[in-house]
N, C-alpha and C positions, 0 to 999 in steps of 0.2 A: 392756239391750243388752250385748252381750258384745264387750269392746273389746279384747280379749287377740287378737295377732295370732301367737302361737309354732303353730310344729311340731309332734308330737310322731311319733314312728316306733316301733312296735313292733318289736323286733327278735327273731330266732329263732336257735336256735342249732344246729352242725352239725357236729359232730365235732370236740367239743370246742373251739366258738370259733364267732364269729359268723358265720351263714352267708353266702353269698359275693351272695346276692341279697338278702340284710339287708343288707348294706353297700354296694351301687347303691342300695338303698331309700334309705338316708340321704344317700348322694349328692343325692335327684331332693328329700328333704326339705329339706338344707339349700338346694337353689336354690330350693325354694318359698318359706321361711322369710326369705330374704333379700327375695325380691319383696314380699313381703309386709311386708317390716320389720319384723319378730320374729324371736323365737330358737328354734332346734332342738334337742330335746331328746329323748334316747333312754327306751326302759322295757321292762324285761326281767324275767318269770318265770322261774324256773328254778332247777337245782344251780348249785353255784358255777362262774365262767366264768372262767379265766386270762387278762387282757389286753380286758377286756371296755371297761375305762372308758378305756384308751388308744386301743382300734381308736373308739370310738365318737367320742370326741374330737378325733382326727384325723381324723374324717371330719365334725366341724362342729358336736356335740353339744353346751353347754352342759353342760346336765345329764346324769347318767343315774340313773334311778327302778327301784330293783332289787329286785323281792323273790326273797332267796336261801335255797331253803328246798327238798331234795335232795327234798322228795316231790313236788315241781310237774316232776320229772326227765320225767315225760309228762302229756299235756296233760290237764289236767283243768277240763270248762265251768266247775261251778258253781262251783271255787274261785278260776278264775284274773277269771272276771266279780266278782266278790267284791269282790278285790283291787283291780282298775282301776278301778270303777266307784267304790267311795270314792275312790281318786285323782282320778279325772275332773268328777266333782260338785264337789270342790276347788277344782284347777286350772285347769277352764276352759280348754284351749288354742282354738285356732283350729280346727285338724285336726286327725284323727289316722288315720293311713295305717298299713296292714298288708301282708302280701305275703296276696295270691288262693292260699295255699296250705288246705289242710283243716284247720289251726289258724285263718285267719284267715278262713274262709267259715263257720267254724262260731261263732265268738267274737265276730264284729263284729257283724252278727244281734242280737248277744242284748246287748249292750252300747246300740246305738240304740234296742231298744225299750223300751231301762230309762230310759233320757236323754231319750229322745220329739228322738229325733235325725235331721236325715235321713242314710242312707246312698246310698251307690254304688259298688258292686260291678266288680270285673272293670277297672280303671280300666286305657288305652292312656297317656291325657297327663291333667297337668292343668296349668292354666294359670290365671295370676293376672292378671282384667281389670283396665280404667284405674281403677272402682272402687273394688278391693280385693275384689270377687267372686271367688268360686273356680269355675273352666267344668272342667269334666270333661267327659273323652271315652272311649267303652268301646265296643268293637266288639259290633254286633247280626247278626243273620241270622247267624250263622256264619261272621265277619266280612267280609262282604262289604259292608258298611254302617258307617258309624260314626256316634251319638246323642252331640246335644251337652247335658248336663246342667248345668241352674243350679240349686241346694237355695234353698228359699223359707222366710224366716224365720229368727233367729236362733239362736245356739246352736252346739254344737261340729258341725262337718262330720265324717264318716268315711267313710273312702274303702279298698278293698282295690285292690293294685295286681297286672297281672298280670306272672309275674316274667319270661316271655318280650319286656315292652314296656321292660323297662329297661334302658338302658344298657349295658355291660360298664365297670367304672370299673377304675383302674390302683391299684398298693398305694398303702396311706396314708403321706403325706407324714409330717411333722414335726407334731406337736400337744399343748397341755398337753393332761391326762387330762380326758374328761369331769366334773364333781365329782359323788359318788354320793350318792344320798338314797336311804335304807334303808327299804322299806316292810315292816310288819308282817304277819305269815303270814296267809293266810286259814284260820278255824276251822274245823276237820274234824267234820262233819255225817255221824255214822254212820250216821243216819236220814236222808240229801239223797236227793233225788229220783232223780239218777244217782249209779251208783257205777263205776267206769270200771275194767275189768278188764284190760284190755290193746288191745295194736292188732295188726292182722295188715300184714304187709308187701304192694304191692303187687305184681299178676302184672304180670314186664313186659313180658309177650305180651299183654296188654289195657290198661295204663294208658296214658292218651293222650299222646301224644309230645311234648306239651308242657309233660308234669309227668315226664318221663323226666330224671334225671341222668345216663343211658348209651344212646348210639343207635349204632343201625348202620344208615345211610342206605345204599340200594344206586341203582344206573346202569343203562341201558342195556347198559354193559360187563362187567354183570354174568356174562350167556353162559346156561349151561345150567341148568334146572331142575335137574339135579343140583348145579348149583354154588349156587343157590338154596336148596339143602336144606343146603348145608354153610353158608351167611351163618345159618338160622337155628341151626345149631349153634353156632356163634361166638356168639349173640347171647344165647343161651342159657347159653353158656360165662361171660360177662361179665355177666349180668342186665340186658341191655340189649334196648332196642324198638327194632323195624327200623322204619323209615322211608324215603321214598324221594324219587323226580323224578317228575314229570309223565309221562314217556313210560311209566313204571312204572305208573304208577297207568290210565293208558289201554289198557297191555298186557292189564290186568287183573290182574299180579304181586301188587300189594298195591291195598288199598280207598281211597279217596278220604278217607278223614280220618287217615290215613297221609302225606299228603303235604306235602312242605316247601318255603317260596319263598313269591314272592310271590301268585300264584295257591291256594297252600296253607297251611302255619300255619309261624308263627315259634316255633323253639324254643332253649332256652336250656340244653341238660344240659351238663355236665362235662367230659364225655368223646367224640366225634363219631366215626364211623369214614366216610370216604365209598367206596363201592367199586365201581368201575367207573362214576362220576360224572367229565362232563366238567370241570363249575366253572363253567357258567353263571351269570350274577348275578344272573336271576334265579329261581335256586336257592339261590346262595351268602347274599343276603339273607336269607334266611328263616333265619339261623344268627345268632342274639347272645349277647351275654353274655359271651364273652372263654372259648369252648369249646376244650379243647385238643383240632387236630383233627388226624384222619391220615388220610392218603388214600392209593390202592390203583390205581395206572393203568399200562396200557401206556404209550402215550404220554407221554415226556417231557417234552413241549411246550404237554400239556395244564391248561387254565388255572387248576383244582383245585390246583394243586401251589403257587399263589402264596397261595391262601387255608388252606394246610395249614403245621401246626407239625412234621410229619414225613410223608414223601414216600416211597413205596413207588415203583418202576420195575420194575414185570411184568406176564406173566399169570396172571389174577386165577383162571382155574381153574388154574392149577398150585400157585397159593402157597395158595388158600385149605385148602386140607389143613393142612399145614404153617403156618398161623397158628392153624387148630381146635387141630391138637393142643398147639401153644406155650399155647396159654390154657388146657388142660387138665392141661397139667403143673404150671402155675402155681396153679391151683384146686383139684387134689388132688383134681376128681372129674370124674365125664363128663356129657355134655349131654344133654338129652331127646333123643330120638328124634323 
C-alpha cells in the first residue's frame, strides 16, 4: 500500500525560466499537497534554468528533482520517460500532475503504462475527499458536461491539467530555495526506437485558441468585412489566433470552436487583444490566467475597459490600419494576404 502522500509537479520551461502556467500548476500542487498532508515537490528536464529552485520554492516546493543536461533542451519521449520513470519507481509520490500541454499529453501516456498507473487526462479541478481520495474532474462532450473520476486501486495517480482551468496566480512571495537533487542523464540510444529530429511551430490560424499564447478576439463592433480583413492582418502580424463572441460566431464571422465565454471555451494566452467587444461577463470569463489584455472601443463607457490593462477610445475601422501597420514596423515584415 502506498502511504506516501506528496505532490510532485512537472514543470516546463519558457523563455528561459519557468513557464507562467508551470507556476499556477504548482500553486493548484501545493494546495493539493497540503490537503492531503504531504509535501510538494518539483522535477525538471532540461538545459540549465536560472532561478529554477527559487521560483519553485516560493511557490511551496520542498524539493526540486532536476536533470540538467542541454540535450533534453527539446523534448525527447524515450529519454525523458527513462529519467522519471526511475525516479518514480523510487519515489512513490502520491500524484504527479503535468500541464495538458504536447509534452505532457505525449509523456504521461507512456509513464502510466510503465507504472500500470491509472491516468486522467485533460484535468478542470481536482479535489481531495474526507478519505484522502483524490476526485478528478475533466470536461467531456466538448465541455458541455463535466465526469467525476475516482482511480481504483493503489499506486501513484497521474493526472494532466488543462492550462486554461488554472488559476492566474500573483509573483512569488518570499521563500527559501527549493533543495535540488541532481538526477543522472538518461543514456543516449543511437539505435531507440524514436529519434526526434525537430518540432515545427504551430499555424496560428488553426491552433485551437486554447493553446494560443496570442489572441485577437473580435466584437460586434468590429464593422466591415474589410475591417475584418485588416484584424486578420494584425493577427497575422503578431502570430496570434482570432477568436471571438457569441454574436460573432452566429453572424457566421468566425466557426463555433472559435468562441470564448462561457457558452465557448476558456482560454488562457499571454497577450489578448479585444476589438470591438462590449465586456460582457459572460464573455469576459472565459478569459484566465492573468492575460495582459487591451481593448479597442468606441464607447468610453463600455465595460471591456474595466477588464482591460490598456484601453483604446476609437473607431475601430479608423485605428485598425494604423495599429496593422504599428505591428508591421515592429516585425520588420508584412502579413499574409
Amino acid at each position: 500500500m502506498n502511504t506516501n502522500k506528496d505532490v510532485w509537479v512537472l514543470v516546463e520551461a519558457e523563455d528561459g525560466k519557468i513557464s507562467r502556467h508551470a507556476t499556477a500548476l504548482l500553486e493548484e500542487g501545493k494546495k493539493l499537497a497540503a490537503e492531503l498532508s504531504g509535501e510538494l515537490h518539483a522535477l525538471y528536464l532540461g538545459p540549465e534554468l536560472g532561478g529554477i529552485g527559487a521560483e519553485a520554492g516560493a511557490r511551496g516546493a520542498g524539493k526540486l528533482y532536476a536533470c540538467i543536461d542541454g540535450k533534453l533542451r527539446q523534448y525527447d519521449p524515450l529519454r525523458y520517460q527513462q529519467v522519471i520513470l526511475n525516479l518514480l519507481k523510487k519515489q512513490q509520490p502520491r500524484l504527479l500532475l503535468a500541464l495538458s500541454s504536447s509534452l505532457g499529453s505525449d509523456l504521461l501516456p507512456r509513464l502510466a503504462f510503465n507504472l500500470h498507473s491509472p491516468l486522467v487526462s485533460n484535468c478542470a479541478e481536482i479535489e481531495v475527499e474526507a478519505d484522502g481520495e483524490l476526485l478528478f474532474m475533466k470536461p467531456v462532450h466538448k465541455g458541455r458536461l463535466f465526469a467525476k473520476v475516482r482511480c481504483q486501486g493503489e499506486g501513484i495517480r497521474i493526472a494532466s491539467y488543462l492550462p486554461e482551468r488554472l488559476p492566474s496566480c500573483d509573483e512569488a512571495g518570499a521563500g527559501s530555495p527549493a533543495e535540488l537533487v541532481a538526477l543522472g542523464a538518461a543514456a543516449e540510444d543511437k539505435a531507440a526506437a524514436i529519434q526526434v529530429t525537430g518540432f515545427l511551430k504551430a499555424d496560428h490560424r488553426t491552433i485551437d485558441i486554447t493553446e494560443a499564447d496570442i489572441i485577437v478576439a473580435v466584437g460586434r463592433g468590429v464593422g466591415s468585412k474589410e475591417s475584418f480583413g485588416l484584424v486578420q492582418k494584425l493577427a497575422d502580424g503578431i502570430g496570434g489566433a482570432i477568436g471571438g463572441t457569441r454574436p460573432m460566431v452566429d453572424a457566421g464571422v468566425i466557426p463555433y470552436e472559435r468562441q470564448i465565454g462561457q457558452t465557448g471555451k476558456r482560454v488562457a494566452p499571454r497577450l489578448i487583444f479585444l476589438l470591438g467587444i462590449s465586456g460582457a461577463t459572460e464573455f469576459v470569463q472565459g478569459i484566465v490566467g492573468g492575460a495582459t489584455t487591451v481593448a479597442v472601443n468606441l464607447d468610453r463607457q463600455s465595460p471591456v475597459f474595466k477588464a482591460a490593462d490598456l484601453g483604446i477610445v476609437g473607431d475601430l475601422e479608423q485605428l485598425m490600419p494604423t495599429i496593422v501597420k504599428h505591428v508591421r514596423d515592429l516585425t520588420g515584415s508584412d502579413s499574409r494576404a
